[in-house]
C-alpha positions as CSV (number, residue, x, y, z in Angstrom):
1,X,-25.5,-3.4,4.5
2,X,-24.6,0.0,2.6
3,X,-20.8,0.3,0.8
4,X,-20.7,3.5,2.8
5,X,-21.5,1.4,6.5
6,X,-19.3,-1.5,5.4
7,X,-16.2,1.2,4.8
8,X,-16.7,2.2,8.6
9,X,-16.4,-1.4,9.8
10,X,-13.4,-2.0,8.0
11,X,-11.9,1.5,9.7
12,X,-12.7,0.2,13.1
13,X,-11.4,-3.2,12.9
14,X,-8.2,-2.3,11.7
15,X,-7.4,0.4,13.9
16,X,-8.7,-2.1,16.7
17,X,-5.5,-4.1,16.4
18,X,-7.3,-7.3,16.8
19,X,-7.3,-8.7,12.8
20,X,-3.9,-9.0,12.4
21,X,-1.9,-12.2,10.5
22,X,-1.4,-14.9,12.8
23,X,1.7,-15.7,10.2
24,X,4.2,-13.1,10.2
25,X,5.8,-10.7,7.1
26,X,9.0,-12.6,6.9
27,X,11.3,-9.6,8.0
28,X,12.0,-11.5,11.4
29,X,14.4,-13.8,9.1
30,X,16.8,-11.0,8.8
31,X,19.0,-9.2,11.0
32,X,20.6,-6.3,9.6
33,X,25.1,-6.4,9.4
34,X,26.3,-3.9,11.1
35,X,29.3,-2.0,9.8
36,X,30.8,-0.9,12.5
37,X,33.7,1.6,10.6
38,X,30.9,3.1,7.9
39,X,32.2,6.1,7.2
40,X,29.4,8.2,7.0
41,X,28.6,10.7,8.5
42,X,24.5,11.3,9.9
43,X,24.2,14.6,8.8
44,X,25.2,13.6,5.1
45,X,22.4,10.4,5.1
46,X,19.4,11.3,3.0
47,X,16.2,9.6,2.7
48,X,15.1,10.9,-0.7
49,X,13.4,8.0,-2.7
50,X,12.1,8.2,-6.4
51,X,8.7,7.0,-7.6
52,X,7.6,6.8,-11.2
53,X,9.6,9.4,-12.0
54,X,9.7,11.9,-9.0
55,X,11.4,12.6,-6.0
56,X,10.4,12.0,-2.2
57,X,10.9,13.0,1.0
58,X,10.5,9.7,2.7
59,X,10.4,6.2,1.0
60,X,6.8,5.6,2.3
61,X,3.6,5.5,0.1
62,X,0.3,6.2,2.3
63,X,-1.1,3.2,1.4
64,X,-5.5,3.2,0.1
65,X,-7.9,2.8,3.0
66,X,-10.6,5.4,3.7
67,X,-13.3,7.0,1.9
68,X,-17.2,6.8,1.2
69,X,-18.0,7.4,5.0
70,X,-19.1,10.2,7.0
71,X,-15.7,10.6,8.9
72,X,-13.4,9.6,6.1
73,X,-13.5,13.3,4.3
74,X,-11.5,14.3,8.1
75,X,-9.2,11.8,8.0
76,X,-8.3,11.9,4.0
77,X,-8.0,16.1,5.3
78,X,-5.3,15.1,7.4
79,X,-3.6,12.5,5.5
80,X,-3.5,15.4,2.4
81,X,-2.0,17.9,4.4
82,X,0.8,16.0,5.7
83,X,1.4,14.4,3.0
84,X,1.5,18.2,0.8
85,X,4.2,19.6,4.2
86,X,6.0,16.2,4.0
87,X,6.6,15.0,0.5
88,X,4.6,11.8,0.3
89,X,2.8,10.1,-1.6
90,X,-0.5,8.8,-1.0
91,X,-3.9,7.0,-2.6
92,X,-7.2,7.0,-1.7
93,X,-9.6,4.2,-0.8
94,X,-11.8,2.4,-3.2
95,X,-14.0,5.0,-5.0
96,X,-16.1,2.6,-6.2
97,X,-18.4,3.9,-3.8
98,X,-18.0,7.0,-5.5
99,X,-18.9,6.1,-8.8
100,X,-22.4,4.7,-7.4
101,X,-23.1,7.3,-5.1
102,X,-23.0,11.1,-6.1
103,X,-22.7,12.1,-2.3
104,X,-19.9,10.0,-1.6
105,X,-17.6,12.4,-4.0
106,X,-16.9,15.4,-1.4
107,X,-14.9,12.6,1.1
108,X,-12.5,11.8,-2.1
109,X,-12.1,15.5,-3.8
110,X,-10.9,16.8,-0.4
111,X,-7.5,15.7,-1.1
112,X,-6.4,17.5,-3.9
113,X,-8.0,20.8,-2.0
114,X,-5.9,19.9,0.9
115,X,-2.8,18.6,-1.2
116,X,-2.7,20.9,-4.4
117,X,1.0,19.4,-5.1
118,X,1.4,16.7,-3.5
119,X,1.0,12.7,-5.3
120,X,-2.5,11.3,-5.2
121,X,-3.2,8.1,-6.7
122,X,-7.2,6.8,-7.2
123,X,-8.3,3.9,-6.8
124,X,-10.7,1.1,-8.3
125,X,-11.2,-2.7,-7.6
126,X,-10.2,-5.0,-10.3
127,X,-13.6,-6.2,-10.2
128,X,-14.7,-2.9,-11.1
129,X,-12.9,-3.5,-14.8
130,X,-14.2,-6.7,-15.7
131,X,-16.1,-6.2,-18.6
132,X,-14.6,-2.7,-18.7
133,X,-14.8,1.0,-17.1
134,X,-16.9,3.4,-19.1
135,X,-14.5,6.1,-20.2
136,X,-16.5,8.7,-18.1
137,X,-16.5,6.4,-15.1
138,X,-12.5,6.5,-15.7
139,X,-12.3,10.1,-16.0
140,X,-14.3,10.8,-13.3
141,X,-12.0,8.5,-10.7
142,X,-8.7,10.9,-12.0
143,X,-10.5,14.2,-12.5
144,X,-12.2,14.1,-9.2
145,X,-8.6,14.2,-7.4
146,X,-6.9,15.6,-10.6
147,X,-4.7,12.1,-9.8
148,X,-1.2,11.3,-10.7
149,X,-1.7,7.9,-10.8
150,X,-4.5,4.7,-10.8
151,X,-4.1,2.1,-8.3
152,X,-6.1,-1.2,-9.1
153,X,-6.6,-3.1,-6.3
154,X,-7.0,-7.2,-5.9
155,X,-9.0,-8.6,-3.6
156,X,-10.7,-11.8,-4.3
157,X,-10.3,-13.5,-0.8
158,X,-11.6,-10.9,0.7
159,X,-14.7,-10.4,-1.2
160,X,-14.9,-14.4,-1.0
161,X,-15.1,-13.6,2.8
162,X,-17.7,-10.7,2.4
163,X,-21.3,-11.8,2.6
164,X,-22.3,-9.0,0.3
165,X,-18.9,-9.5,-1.6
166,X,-18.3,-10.6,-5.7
167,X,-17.9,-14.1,-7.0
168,X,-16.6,-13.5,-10.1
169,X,-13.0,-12.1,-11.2
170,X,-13.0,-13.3,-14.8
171,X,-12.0,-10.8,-17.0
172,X,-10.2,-8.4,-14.8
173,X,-6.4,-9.1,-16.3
174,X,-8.3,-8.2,-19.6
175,X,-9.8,-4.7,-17.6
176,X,-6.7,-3.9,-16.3
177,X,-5.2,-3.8,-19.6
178,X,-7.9,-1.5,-21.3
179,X,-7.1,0.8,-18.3
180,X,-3.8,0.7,-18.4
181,X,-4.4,1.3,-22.7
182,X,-6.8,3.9,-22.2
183,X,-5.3,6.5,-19.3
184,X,-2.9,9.0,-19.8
185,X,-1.6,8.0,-16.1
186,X,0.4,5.1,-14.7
187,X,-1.6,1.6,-13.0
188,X,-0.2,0.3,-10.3
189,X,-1.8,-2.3,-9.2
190,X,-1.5,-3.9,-5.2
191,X,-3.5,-6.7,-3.4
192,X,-5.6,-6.0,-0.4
193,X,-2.7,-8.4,2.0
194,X,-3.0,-11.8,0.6
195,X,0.5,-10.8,-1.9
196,X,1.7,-10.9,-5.2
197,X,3.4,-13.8,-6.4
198,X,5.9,-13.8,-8.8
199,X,3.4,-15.3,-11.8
200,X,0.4,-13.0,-11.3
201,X,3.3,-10.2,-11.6
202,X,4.4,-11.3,-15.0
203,X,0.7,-11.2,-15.9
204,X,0.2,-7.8,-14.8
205,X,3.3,-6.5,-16.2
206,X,2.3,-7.8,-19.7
207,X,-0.9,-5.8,-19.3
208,X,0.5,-2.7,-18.4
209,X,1.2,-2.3,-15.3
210,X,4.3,0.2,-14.4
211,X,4.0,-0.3,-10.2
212,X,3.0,-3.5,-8.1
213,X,2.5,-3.6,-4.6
214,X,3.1,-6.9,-3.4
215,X,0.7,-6.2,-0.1
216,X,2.0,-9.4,1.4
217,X,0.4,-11.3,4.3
218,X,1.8,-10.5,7.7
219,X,0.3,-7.2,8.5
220,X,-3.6,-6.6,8.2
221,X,-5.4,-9.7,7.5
222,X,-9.0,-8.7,4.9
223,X,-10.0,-11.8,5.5
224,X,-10.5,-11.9,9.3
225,X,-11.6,-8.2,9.0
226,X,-14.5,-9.9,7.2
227,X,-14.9,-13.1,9.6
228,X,-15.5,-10.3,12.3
229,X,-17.6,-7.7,10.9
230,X,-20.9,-8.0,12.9
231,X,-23.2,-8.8,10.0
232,X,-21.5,-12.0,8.8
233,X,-23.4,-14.7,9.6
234,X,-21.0,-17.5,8.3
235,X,-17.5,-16.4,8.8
236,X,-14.7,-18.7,7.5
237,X,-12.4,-18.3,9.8
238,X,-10.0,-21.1,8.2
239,X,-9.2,-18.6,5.7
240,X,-8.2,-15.6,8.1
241,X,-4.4,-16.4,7.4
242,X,-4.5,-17.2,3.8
243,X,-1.6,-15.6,1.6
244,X,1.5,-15.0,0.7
245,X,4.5,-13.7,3.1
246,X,5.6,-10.4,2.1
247,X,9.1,-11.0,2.2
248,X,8.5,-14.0,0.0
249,X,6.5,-11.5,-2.8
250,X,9.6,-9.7,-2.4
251,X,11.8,-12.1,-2.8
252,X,9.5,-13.3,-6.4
253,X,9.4,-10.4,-7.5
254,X,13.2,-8.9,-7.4
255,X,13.9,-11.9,-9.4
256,X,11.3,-10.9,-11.9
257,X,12.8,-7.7,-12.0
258,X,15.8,-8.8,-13.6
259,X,14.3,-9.9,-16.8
260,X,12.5,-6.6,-17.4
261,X,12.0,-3.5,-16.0
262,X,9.4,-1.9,-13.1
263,X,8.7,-0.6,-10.2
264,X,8.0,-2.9,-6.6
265,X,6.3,-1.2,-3.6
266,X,7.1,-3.5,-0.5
267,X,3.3,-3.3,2.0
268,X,1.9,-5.5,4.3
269,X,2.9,-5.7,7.9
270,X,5.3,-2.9,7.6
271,X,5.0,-1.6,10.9
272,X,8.2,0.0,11.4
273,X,11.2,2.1,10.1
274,X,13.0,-1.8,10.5
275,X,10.4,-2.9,8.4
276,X,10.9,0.4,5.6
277,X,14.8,-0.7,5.5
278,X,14.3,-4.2,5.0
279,X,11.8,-4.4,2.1
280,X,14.0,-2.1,0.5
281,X,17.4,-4.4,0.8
282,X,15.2,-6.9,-0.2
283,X,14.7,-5.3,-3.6
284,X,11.9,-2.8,-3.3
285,X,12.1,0.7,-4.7
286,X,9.1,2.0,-2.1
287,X,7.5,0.8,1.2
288,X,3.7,1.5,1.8
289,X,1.9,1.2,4.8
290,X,-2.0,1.9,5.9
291,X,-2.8,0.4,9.0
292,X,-0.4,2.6,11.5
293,X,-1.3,5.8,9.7
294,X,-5.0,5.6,10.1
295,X,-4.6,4.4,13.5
296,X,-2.2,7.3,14.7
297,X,-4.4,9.6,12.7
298,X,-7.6,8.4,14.4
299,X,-6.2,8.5,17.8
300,X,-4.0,11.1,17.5
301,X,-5.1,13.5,14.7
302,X,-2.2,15.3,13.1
303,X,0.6,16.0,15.5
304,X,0.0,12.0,16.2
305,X,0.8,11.2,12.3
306,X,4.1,14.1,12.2
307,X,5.4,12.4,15.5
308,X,5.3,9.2,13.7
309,X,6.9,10.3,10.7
310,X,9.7,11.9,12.6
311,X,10.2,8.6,14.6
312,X,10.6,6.4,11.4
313,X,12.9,9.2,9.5
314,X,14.9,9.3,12.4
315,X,14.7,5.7,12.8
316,X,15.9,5.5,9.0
317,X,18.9,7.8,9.1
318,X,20.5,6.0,11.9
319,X,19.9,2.4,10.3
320,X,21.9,4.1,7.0
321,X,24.6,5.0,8.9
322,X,25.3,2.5,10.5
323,X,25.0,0.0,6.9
324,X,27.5,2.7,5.8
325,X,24.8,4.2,3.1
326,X,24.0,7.7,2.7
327,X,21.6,7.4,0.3
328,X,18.4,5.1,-0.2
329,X,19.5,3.6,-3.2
330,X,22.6,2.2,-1.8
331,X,20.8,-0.5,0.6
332,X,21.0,-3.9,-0.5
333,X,20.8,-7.8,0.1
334,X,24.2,-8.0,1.3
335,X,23.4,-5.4,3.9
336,X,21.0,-8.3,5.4
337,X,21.6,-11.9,6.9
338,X,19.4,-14.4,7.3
339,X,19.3,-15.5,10.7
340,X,19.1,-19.2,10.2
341,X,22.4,-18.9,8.1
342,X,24.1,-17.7,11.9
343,X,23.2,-21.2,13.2
């Protein structure tokens, strides 16, 4: 089956609602403490959120998906736009397909037409570096987008799961340090939903990485995607809710984060503006979500995806005031409780 067929599958299954984590995020363990004298006014709440060195609308990444397929160049279209009105930042899907076929190009470079200021991260597969990216294979993934950023993705239980997928990830911590050594922009590097735990962080850290995405299990699961893709003849389903909680990554990770310094993006399973607040009490700087962006997108083209984005900045502003926070940076652990603690 072609890269460009297998991107489509992976579009409708996600959107379909039906490969989901049977295991949850983790964000179910907290309620938020209300305050119920926060002296705040609405009016004076502000969502503003920093990124690797500049300022958002929105703490929400638009987290990689599409690309490579004949409807993907529509969808990225819309995604750019808002994302160029709104303030957001946003990556691409895997351009690996890209770099093996010419055609593929026009789906990605749409973007940057559509979003001349706006944040674009590419994107590459860590299996993509082992052994090393040509330097013109490098240029081409930033130039193509004119990107602010590289995201290198890791995926090896999904590709386990793929019948067409790679065996072998030696070598890639080694890549993603030559990348990180040899572009003049910041790697951040995510999982596909299987999470980040605290020791892979370390690793990556120490090879240059100035972002991870922990892309914890709960939301999306890549490896049921791939047990139900029509073509696989042997799925292994025993592995469809494999990984790590995203709340635990989280948790890993903000304790990592106190020995040096770096960024944590808080994906997988954030479905909500409930889920946004959370992840960042819990220690993250950014929140990044895929799956309810394409589906809104695809169902509802682009008045479905500014609806949405009013509901959760909405949502957000109220859930400030009434922590008694006016500005993003302000939420923290204390403004949570686990619920097991109330027993």
């Amino acid at each position: 089956m072609s890269i460009k067929q297998r991107k489509k599958d992976h579009v409708d299954l996600t959107t379909s609602g039906q490969v989901d984590y049977q295991q949850t995020t983790g964000f179910e363990r907290y309620r938020f403490v209300h305050n119920a004298l926060p002296e705040v006014d609405m009016d004076d709440v502000s969502t503003r959120a920093d990124l690797l060195g500049r300022t958002f609308s929105f703490p929400l990444f638009i987290s990689s998906m599409t690309g490579g397929y004949t409807d993907a160049g529509a969808v990225n279209a819309i995604i750019a736009e808002f994302c160029e009105e709104y303030n957001l930042p946003f990556g691409v899907g895997s351009q690996r397909i890209m770099l093996e076929n010419p055609e593929a190009v026009s789906s990605f470079a749409i973007v940057r037409e559509r979003a001349p200021n706006a944040f674009i991260a590419a994107n590459i597969g860590g299996v993509q570096l082992s052994g090393g990216l040509p330097r013109s294979k490098m240029r081409m993934l930033v130039d193509t987008i004119e990107a602010d950023a590289v995201i290198v993705h890791l995926n090896p239980l999904q590709e386990l799961m793929q019948p067409e997928g790679d065996r072998a990830f030696k070598g890639i911590q080694e890549g993603i340090a030559r990348l990180a050594g040899q572009c003049d922009r910041p790697v951040i590097v995510k999982e596909t939903g299987a999470g980040i735990s605290g020791e892979v962080a370390q690793r990556l850290l120490d090879a240059g990485a100035k972002v991870i995405d922990v892309a914890g299990a709960g939301g999306t699961s890549w490896a049921k995607v791939e047990n139900e893709r029509k073509n696989n003849r042997s799925p292994q389903h025993q592995f469809d809710d494999w990984g790590i909680p995203t709340v635990d990554c989280l948790l890993q990770l903000t304790e990592l984060k106190e020995t040096r310094p770096f960024e944590i993006m808080a994906s997988g399973g954030i479905r909500s503006s409930q889920d946004i607040a959370k992840s960042l009490c819990l220690g993250a700087g950014f929140a990044a979500t895929a799956q309810p962006v394409i589906k809104v997108v695809v169902e509802d083209g682009a008045e479905g995806l500014k609806s949405l984005y009013h509901n959760w900045r909405r949502q957000l502003c109220i859930i400030l005031t009434l922590l008694g926070c006016e500005q993003i940076d302000e939420l923290e652990r204390c403004h949570l409780k686990l619920k097991c603690q109330e027993r």
